[in-house]
N, CA and C atoms as an extended XYZ file, in Angstrom:
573
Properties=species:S:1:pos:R:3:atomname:S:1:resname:S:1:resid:I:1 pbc="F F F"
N       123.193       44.446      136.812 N   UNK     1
C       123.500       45.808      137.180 CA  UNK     1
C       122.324       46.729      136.885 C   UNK     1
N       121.833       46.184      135.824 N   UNK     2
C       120.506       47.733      135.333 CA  UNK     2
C       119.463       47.085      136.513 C   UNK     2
N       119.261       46.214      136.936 N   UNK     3
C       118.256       45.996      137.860 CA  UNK     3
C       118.196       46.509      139.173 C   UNK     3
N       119.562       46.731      139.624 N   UNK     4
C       119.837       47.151      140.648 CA  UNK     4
C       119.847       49.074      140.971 C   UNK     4
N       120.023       49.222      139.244 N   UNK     5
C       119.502       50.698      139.406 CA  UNK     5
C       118.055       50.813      138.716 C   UNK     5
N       117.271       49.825      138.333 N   UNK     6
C       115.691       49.884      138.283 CA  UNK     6
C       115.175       50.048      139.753 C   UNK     6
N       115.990       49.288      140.584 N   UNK     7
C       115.669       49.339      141.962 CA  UNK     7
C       115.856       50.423      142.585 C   UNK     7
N       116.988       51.225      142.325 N   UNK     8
C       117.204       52.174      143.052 CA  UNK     8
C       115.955       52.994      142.524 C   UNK     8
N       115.970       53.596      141.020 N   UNK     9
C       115.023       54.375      141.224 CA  UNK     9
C       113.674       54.263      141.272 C   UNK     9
N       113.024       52.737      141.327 N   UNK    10
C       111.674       52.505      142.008 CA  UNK    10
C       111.884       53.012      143.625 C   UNK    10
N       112.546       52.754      144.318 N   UNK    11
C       112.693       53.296      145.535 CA  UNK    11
C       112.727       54.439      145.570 C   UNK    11
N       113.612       55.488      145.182 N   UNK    12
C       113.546       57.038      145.408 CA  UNK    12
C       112.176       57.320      145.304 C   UNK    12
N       111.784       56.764      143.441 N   UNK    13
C       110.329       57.176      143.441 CA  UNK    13
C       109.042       57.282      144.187 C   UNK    13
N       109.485       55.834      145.212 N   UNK    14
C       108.276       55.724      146.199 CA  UNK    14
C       108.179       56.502      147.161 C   UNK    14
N       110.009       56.874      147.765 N   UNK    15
C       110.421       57.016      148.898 CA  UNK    15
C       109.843       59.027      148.599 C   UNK    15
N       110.076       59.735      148.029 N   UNK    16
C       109.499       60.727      147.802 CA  UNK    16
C       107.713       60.808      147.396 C   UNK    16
N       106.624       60.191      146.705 N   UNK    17
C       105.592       59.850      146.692 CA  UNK    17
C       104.814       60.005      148.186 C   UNK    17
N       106.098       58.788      148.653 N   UNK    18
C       105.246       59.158      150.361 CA  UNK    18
C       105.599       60.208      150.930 C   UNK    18
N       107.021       60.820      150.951 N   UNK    19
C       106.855       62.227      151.601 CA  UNK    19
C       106.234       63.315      151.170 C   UNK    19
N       105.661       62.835      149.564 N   UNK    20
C       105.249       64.064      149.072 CA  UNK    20
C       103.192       64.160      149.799 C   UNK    20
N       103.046       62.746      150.015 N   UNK    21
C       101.141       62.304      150.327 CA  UNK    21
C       101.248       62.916      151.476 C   UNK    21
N       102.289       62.522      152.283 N   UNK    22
C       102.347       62.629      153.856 CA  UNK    22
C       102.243       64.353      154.366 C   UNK    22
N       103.315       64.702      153.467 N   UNK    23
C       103.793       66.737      153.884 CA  UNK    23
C       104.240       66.832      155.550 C   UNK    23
N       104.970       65.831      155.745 N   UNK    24
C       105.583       65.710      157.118 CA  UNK    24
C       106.769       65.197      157.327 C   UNK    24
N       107.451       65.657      158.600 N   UNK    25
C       108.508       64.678      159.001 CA  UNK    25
C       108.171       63.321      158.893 C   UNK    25
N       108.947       62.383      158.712 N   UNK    26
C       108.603       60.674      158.819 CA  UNK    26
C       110.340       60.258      159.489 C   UNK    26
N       110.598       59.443      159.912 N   UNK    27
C       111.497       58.621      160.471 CA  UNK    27
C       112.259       57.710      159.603 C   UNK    27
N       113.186       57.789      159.485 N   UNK    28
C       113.820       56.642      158.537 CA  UNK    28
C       113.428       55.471      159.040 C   UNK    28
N       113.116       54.961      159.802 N   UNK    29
C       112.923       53.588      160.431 CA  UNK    29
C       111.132       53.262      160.061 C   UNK    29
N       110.179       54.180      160.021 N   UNK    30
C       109.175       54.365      159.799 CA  UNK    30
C       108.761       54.533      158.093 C   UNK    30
N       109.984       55.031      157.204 N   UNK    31
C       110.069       54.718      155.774 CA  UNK    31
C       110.561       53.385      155.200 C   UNK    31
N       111.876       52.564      156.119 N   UNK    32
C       111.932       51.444      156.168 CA  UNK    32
C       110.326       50.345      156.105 C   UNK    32
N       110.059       50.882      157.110 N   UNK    33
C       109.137       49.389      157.070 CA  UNK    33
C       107.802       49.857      155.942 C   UNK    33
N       107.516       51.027      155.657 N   UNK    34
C       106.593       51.593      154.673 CA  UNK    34
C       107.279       50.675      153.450 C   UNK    34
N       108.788       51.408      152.959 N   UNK    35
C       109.021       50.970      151.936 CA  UNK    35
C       110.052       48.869      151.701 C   UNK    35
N       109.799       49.004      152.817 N   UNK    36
C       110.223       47.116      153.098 CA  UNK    36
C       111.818       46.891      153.103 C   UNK    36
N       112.261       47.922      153.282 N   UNK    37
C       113.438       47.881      153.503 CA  UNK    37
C       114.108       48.669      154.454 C   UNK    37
N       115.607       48.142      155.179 N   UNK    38
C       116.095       48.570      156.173 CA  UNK    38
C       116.263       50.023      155.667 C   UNK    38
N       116.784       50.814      157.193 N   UNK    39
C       117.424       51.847      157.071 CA  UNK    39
C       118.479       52.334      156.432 C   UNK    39
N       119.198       51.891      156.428 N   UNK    40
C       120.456       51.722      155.550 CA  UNK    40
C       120.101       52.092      154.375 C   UNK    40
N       119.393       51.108      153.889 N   UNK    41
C       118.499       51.289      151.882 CA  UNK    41
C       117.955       52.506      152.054 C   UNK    41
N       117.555       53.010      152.750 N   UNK    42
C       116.407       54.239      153.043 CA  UNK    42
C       117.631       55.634      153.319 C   UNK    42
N       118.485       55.539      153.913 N   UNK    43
C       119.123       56.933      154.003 CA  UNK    43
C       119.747       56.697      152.691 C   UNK    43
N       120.249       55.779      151.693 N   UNK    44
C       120.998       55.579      150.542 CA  UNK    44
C       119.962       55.851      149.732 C   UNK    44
N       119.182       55.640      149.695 N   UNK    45
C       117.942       55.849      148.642 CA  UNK    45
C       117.496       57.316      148.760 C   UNK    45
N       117.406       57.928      150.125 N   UNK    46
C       117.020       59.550      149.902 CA  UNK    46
C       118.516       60.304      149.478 C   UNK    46
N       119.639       59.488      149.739 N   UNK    47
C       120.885       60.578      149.065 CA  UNK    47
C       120.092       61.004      147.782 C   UNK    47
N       120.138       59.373      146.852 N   UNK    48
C       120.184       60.160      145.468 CA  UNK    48
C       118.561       60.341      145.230 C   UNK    48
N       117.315       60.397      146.120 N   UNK    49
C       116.371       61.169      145.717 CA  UNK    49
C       116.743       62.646      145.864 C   UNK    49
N       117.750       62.868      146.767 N   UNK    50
C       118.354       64.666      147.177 CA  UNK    50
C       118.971       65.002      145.691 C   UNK    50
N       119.585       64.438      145.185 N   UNK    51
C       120.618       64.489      143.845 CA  UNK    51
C       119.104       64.897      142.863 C   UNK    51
N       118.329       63.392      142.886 N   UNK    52
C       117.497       63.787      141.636 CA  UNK    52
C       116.874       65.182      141.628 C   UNK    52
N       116.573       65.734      142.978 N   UNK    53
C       115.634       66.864      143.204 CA  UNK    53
C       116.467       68.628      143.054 C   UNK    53
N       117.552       68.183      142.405 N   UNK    54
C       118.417       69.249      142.476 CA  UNK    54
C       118.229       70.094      141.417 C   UNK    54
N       117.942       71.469      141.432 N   UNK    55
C       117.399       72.156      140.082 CA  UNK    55
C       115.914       72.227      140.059 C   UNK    55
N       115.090       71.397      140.998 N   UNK    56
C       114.484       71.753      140.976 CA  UNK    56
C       113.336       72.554      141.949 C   UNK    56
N       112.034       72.643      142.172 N   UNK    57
C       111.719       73.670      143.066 CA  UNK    57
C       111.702       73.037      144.493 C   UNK    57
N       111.914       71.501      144.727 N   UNK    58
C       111.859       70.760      145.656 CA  UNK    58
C       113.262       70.334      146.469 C   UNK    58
N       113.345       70.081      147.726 N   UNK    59
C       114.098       70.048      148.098 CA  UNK    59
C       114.232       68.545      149.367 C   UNK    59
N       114.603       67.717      149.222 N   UNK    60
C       115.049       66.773      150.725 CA  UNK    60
C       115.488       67.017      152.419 C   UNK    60
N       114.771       67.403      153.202 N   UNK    61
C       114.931       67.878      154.475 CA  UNK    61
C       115.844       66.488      155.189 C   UNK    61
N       116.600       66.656      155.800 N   UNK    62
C       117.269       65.438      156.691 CA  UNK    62
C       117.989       65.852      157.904 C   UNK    62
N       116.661       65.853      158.834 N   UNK    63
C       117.002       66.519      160.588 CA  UNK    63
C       116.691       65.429      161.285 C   UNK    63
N       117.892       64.610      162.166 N   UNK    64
C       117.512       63.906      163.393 CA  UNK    64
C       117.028       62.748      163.057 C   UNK    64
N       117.097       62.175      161.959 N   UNK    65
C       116.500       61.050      161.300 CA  UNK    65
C       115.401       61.185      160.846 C   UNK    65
N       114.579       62.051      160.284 N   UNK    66
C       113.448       62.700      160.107 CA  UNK    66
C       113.983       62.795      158.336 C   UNK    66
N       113.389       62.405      157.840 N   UNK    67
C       113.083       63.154      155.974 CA  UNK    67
C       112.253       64.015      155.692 C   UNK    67
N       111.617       65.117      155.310 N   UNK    68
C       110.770       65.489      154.412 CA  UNK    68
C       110.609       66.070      152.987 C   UNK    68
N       110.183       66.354      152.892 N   UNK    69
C       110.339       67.022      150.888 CA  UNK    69
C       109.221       68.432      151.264 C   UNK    69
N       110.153       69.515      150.830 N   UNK    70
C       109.678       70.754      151.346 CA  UNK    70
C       110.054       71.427      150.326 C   UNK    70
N       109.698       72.661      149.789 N   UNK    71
C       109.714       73.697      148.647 CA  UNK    71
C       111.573       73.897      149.055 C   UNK    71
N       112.068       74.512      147.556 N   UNK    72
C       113.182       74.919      148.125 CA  UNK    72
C       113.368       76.732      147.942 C   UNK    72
N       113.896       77.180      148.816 N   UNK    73
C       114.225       78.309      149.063 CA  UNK    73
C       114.042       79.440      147.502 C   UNK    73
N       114.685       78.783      146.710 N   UNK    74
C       114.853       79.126      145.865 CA  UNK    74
C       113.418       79.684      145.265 C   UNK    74
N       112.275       79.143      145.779 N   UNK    75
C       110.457       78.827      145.107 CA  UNK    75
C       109.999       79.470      146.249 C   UNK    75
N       110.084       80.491      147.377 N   UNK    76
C       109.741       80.468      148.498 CA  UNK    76
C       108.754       81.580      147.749 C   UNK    76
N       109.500       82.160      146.962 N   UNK    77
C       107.959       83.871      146.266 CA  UNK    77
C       106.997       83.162      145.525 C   UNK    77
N       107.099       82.237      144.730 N   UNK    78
C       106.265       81.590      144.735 CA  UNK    78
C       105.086       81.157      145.495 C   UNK    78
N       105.553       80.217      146.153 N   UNK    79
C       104.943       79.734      147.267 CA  UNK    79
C       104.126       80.178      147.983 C   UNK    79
N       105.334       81.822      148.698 N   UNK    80
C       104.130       82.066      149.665 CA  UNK    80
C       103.262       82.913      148.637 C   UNK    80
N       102.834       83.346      147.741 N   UNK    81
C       102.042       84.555      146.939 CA  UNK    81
C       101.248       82.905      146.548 C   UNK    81
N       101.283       81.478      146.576 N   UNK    82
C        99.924       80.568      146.305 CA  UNK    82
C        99.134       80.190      147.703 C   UNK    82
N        99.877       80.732      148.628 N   UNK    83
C        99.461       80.028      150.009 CA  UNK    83
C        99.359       81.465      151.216 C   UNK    83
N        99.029       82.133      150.597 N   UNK    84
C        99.413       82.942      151.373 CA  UNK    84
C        99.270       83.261      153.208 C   UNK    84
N       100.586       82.710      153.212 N   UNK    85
C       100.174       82.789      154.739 CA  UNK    85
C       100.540       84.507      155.661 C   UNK    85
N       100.421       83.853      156.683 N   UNK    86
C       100.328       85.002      157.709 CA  UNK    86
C       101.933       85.423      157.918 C   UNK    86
N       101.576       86.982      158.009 N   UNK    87
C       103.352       87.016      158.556 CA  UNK    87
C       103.693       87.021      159.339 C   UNK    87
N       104.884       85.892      159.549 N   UNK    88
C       105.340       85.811      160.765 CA  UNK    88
C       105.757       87.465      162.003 C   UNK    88
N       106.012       87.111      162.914 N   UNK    89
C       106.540       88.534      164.006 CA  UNK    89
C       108.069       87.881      163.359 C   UNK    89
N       108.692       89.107      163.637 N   UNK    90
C       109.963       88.774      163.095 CA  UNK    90
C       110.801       88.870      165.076 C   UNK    90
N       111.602       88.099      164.891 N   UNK    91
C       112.501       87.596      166.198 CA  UNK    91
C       113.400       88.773      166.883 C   UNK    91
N       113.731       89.086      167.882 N   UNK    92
C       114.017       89.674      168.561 CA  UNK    92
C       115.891       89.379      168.444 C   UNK    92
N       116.131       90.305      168.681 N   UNK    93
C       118.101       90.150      168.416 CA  UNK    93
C       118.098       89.133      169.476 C   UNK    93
N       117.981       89.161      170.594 N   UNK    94
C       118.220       88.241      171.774 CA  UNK    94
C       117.698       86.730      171.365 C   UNK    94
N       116.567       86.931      170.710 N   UNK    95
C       116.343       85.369      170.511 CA  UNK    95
C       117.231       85.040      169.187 C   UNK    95
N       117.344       85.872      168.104 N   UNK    96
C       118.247       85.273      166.571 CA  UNK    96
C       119.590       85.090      167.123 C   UNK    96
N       119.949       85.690      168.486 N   UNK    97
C       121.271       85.394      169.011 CA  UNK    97
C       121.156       84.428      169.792 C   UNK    97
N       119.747       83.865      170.515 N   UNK    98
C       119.479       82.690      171.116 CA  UNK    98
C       119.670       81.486      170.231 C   UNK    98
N       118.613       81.453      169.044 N   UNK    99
C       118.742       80.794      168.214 CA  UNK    99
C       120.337       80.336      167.386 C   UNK    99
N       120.816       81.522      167.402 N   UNK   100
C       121.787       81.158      166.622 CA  UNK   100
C       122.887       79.773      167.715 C   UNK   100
N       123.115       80.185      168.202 N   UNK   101
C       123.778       79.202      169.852 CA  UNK   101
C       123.141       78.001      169.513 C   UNK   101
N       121.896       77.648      169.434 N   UNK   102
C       121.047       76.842      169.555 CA  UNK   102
C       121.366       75.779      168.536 C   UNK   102
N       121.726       76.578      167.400 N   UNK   103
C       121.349       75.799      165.924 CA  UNK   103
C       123.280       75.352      165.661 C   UNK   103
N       124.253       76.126      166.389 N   UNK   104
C       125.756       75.957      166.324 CA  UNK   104
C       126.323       74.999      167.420 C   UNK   104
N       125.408       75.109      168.413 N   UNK   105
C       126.019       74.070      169.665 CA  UNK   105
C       124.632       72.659      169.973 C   UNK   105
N       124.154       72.635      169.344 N   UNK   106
C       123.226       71.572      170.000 CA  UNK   106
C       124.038       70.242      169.720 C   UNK   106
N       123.089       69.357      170.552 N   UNK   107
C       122.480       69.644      171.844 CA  UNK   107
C       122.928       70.312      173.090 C   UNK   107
N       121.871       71.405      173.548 N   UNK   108
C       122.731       72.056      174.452 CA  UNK   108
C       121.918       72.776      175.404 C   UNK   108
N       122.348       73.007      176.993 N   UNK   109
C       121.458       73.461      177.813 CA  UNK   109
C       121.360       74.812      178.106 C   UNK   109
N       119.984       74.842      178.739 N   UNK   110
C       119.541       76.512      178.944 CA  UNK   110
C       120.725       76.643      179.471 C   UNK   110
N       121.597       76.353      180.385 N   UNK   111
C       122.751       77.027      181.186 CA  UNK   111
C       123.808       77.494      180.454 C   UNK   111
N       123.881       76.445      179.225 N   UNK   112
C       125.261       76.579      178.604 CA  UNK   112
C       125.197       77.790      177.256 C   UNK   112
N       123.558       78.222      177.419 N   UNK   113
C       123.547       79.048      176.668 CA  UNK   113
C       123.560       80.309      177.006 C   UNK   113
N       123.379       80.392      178.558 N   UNK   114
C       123.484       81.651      179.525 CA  UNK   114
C       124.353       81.822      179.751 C   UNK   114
N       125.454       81.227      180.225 N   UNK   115
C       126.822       81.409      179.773 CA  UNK   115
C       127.791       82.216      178.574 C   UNK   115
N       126.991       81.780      177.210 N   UNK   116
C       127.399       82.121      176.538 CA  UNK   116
C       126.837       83.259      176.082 C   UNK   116
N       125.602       83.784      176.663 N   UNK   117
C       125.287       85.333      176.319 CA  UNK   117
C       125.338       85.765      177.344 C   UNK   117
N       125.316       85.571      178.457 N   UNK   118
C       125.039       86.200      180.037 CA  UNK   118
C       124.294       86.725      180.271 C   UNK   118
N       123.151       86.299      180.005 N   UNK   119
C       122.085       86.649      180.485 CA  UNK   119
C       121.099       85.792      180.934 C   UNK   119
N       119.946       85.463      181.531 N   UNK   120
C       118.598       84.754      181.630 CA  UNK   120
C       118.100       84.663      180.137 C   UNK   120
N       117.652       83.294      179.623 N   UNK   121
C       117.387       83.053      178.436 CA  UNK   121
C       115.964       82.219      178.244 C   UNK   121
N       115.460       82.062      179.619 N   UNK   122
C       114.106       81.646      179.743 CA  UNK   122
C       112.803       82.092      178.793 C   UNK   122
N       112.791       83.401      178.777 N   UNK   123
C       111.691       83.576      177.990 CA  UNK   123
C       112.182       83.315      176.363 C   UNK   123
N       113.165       83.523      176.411 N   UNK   124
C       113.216       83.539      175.056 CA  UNK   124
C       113.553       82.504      174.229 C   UNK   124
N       113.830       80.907      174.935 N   UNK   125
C       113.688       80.063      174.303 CA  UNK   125
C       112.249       79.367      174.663 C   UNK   125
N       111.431       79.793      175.681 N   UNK   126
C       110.145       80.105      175.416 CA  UNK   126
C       109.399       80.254      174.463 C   UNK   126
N       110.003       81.293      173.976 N   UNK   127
C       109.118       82.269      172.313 CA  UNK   127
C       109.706       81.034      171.082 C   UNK   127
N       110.556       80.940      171.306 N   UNK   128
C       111.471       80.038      170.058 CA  UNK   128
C       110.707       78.686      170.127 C   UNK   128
N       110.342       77.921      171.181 N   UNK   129
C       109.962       76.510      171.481 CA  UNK   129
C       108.386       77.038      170.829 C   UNK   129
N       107.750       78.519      171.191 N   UNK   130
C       106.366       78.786      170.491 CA  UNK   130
C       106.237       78.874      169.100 C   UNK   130
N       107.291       78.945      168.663 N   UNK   131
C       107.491       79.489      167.083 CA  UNK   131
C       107.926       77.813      166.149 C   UNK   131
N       108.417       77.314      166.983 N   UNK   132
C       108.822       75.770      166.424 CA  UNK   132
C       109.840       75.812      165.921 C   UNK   132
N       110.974       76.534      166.608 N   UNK   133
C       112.270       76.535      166.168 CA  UNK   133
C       113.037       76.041      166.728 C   UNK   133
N       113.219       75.902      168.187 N   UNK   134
C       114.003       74.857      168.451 CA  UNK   134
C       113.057       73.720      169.719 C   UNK   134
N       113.554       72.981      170.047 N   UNK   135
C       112.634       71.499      170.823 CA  UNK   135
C       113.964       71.219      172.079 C   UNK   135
N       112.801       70.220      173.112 N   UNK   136
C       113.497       69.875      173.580 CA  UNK   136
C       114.323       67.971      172.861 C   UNK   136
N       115.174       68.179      173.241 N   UNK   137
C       115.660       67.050      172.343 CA  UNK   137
C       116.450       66.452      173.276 C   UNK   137
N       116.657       66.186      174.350 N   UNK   138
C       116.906       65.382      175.594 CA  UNK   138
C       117.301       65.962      176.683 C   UNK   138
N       117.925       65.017      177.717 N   UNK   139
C       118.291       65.219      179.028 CA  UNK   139
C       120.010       65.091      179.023 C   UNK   139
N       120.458       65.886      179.687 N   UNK   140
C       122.073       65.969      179.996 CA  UNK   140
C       122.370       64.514      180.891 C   UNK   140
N       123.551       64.076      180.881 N   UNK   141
C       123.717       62.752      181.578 CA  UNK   141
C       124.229       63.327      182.894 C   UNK   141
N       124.278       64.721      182.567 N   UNK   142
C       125.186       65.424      184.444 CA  UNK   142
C       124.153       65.557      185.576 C   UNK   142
N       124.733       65.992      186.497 N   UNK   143
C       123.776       66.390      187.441 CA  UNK   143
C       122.239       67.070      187.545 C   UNK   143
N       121.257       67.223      188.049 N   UNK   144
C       120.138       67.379      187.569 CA  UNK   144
C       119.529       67.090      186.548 C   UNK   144
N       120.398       66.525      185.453 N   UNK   145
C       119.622       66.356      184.218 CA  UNK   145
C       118.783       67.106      183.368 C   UNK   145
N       120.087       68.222      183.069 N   UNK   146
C       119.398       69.600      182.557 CA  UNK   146
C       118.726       68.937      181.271 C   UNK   146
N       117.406       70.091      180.196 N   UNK   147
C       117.027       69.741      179.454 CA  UNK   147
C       117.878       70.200      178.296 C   UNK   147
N       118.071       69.347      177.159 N   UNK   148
C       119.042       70.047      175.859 CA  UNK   148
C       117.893       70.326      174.608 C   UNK   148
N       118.472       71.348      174.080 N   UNK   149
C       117.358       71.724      173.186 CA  UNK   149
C       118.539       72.126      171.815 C   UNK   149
N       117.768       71.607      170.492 N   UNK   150
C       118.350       71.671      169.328 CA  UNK   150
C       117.124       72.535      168.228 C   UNK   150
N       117.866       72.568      167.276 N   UNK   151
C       116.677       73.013      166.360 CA  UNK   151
C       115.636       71.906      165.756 C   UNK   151
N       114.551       72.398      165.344 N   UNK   152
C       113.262       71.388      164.991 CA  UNK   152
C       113.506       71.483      163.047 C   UNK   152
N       112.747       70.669      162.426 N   UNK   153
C       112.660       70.585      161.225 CA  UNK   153
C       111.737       72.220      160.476 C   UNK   153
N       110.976       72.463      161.214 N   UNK   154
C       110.502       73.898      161.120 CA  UNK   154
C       111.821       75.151      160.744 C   UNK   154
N       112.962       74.802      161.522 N   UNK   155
C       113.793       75.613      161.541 CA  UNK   155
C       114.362       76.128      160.262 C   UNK   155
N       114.579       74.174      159.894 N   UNK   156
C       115.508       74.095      158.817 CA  UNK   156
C       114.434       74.629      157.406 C   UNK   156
N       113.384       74.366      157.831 N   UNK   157
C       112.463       75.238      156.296 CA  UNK   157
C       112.331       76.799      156.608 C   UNK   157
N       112.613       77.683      157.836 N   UNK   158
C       112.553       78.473      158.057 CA  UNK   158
C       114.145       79.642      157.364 C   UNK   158
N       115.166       78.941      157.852 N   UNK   159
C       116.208       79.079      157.247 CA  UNK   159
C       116.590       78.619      155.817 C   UNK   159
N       115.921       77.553      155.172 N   UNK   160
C       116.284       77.221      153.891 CA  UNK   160
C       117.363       76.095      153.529 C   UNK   160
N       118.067       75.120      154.556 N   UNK   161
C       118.646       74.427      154.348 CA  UNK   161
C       118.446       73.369      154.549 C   UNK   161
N       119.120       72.349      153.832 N   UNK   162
C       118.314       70.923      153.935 CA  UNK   162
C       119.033       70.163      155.379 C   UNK   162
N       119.738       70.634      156.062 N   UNK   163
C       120.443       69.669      157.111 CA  UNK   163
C       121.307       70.594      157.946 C   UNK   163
N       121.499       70.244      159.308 N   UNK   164
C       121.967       71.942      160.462 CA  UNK   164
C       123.290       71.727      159.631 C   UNK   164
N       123.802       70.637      158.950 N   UNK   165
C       125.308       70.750      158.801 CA  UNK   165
C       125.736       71.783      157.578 C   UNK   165
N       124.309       71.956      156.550 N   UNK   166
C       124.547       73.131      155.592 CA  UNK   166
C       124.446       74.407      156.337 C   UNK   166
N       124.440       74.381      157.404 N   UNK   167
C       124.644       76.531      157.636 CA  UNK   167
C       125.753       77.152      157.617 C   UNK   167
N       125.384       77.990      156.930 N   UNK   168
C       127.022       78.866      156.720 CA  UNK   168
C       127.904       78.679      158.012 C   UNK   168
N       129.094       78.565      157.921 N   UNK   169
C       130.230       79.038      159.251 CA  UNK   169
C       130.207       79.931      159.602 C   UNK   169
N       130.780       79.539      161.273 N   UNK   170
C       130.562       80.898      162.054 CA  UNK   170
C       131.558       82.023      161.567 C   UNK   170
N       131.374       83.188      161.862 N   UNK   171
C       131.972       84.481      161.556 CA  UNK   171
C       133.668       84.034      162.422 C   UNK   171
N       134.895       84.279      161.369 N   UNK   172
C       136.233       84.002      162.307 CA  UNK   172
C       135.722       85.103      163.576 C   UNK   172
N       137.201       84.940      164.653 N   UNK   173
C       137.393       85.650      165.738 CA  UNK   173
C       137.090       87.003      165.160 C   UNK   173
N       136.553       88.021      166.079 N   UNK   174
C       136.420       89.201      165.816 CA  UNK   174
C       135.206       89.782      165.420 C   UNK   174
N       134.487       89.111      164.618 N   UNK   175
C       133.510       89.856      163.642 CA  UNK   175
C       132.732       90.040      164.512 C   UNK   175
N       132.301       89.003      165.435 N   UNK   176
C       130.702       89.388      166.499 CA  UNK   176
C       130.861       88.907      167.400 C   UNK   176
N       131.224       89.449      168.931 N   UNK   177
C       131.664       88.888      169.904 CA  UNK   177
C       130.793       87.792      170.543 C   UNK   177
N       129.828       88.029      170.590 N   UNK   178
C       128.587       86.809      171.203 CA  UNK   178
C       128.769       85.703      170.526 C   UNK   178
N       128.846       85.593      169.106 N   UNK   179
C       129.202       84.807      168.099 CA  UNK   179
C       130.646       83.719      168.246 C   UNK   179
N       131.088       84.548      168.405 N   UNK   180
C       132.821       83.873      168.678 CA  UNK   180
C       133.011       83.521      170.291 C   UNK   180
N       131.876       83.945      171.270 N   UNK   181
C       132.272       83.233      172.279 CA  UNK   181
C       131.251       81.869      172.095 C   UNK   181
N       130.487       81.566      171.250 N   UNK   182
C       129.796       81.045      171.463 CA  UNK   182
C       130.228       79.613      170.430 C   UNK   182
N       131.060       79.990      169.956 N   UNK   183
C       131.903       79.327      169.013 CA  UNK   183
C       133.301       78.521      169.809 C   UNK   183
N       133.642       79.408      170.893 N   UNK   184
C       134.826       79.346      171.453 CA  UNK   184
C       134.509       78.390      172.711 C   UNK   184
N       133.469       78.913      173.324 N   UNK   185
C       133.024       78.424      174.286 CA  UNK   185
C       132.736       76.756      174.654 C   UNK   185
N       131.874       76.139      173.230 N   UNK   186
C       131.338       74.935      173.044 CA  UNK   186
C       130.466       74.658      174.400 C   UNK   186
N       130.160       73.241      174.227 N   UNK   187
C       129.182       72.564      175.377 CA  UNK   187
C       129.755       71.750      175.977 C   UNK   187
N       129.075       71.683      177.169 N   UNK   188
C       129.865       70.777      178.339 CA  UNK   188
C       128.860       69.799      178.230 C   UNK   188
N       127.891       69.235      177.482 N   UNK   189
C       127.087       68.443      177.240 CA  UNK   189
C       127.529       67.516      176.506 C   UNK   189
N       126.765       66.174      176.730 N   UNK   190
C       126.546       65.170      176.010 CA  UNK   190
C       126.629       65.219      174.560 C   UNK   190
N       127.227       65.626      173.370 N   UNK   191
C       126.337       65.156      172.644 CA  UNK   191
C       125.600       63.947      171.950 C   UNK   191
């Protein structure tokens, strides 16, 4: 039994080491064969590297099969006052209301998102695809084979959460109408 948790935490240890050399998305299937073991071992092994990293300034990203190890929210004044980067343009209501659709219904198409605000949404998942917030992330199985677009791993360090499934819930009926149709509405897509 103690060997099997010597094992576990030689693995976390490695399995973070490399995301920490790398500072990128990596693939579970691509940490598999790094660390010589299946996938399976590899999403079980970053649970409890997520556990070990708790409390502290680091955090476990897990988008789309993608891992990374990214500052956590909590360290962000930090951070940016050692790195100081540039400030971002801050987003336009139409796109944080684009985005928001984006990050609650994916995968999901430009149409199904025009729908749900009524309007033309071209440029502005434009600006969003420039900013690295959301991607295209496949093709619809319907007719024409619209493109579906989800959020990118950028997003999730942009917002602060380790996985789309930690974002707060949507606002009940009432609070924000765009919101609740967009909630109400869902996708006629694949997912």
């Amino acid at each position: 039994m103690a060997e099997a948790g010597a094992e576990v935490e030689r693995l976390s240890q490695a399995l973070l080491a490399v995301l920490f050399v790398r500072a990128e998305p990596i693939s579970v299937a691509e940490l598999g064969r790094t660390l010589e073991v299946g996938q399976d071992r590899v999403v079980e092994v970053a649970a409890i590297a997520a556990v070990l990293l708790e409390g502290t300034g680091l955090m476990l990203q897990d988008h789309l099969g993608e891992l990374q190890l990214v500052s956590h929210p909590a360290a962000a004044w930090a951070v940016e006052r050692a790195v100081r980067p540039e400030v971002a343009s801050r987003l336009s209501r139409p796109a944080l209301e684009t985005l928001a659709i984006v990050a609650y219904r994916q995968p999901i198409s430009r149409a199904a998102i025009e729908a749900i605000r009524g309007v033309n949404c071209d440029a502005v998942l434009e600006r969003l695809q420039r900013h690295d917030l959301v991607a295209e992330v496949g093709r619809s199985d319907g007719p024409g084979r619209a493109r579906l677009f989800g959020t990118t791993m950028h997003f999730l360090q942009v917002v602060g959460v380790a996985r789309t499934e930690d974002l707060p819930p949507l606002p009940s009926a009432g609070e924000d109408g765009w919101l609740t149709r967009a909630a109400e509405a869902g996708s006629t897509d694949a997912r």
